[in-house]
C-alpha positions as CSV (number, residue, x, y, z in Angstrom):
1,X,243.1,-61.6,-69.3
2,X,241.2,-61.2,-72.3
3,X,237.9,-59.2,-71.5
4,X,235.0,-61.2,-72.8
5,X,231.2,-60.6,-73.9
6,X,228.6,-62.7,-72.1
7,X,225.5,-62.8,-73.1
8,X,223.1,-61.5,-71.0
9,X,219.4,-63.4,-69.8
10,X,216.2,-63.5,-72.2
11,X,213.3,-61.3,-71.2
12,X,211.0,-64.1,-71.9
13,X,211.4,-68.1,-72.1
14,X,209.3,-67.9,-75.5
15,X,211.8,-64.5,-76.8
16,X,213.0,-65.3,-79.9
17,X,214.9,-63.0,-80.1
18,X,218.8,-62.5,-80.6
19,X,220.3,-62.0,-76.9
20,X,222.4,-58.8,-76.2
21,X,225.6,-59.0,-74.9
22,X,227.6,-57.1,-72.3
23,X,231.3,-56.5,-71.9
24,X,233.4,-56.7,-68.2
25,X,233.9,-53.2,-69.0
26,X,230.4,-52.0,-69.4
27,X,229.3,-53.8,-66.3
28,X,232.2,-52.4,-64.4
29,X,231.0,-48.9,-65.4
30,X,227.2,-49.9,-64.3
31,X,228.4,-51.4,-60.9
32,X,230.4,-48.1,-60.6
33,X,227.6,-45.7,-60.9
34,X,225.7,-47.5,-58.6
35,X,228.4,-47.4,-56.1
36,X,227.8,-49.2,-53.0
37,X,224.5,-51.0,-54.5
38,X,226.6,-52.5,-56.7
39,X,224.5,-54.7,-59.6
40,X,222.5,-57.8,-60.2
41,X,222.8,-59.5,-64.3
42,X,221.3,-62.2,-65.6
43,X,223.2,-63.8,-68.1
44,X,222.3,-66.8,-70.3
45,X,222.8,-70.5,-70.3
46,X,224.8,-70.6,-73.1
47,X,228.2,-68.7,-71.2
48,X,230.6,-70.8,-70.6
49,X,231.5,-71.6,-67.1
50,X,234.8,-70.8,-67.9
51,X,233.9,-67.3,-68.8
52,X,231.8,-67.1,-65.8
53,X,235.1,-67.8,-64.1
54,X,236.3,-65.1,-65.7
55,X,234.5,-62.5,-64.8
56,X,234.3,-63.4,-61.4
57,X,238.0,-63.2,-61.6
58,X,238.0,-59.9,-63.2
59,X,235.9,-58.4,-60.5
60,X,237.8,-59.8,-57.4
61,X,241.0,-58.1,-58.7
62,X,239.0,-54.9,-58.7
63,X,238.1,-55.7,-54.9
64,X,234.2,-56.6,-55.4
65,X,232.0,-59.2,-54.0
66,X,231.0,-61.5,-56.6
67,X,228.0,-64.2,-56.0
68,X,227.1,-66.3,-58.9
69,X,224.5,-68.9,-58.9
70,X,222.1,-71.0,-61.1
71,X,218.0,-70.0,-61.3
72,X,216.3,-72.8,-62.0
73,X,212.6,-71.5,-64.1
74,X,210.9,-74.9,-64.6
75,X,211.4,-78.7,-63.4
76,X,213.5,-79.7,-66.5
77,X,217.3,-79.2,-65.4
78,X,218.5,-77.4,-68.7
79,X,216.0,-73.8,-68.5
80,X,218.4,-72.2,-66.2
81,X,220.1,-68.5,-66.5
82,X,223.2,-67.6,-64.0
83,X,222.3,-64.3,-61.6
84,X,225.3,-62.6,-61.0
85,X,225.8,-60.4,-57.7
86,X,228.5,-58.0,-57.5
87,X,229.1,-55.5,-55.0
């Protein structure tokens, strides 16, 4: 599987600016140094859902809980970001 970059959630709806991105690999070595806790991302709109896909993939084979689901931040359907759960 090819390890991907998503790119990770806006701090504001009216930032400008260019959004970071984060590899599998640098998440896998956040959610490891918070052990148990595990990790919460926010990731952008503009993923795929394909590559979301992916990376839940990724962390089941390394035996984590993933939870992935859509936040809504106003009325019109397309301002969403994807929270992203894994334990």
């Amino acid at each position: 599987m090819e390890l991907k970059e998503l790119k990770l959630a806006k701090t504001s709806i009216k930032s400008e600016t260019a959004t970071k991105s984060i590899t599998f690999d640098k998440m896998a070595e956040i959610i490891e140094k918070n052990g148990k806790k595990g990790a919460v991302f926010y990731l952008d709109r503009d993923n795929q859902e394909k590559d979301i896909k992916k990376l839940e993939a990724f962390f089941k084979k390394k035996k984590r809980a993933v939870l992935v689901r859509e936040l809504h931040f106003t009325m019109d359907s397309k301002d969403y970001i994807y929270e992203v759960h894994i334990l």
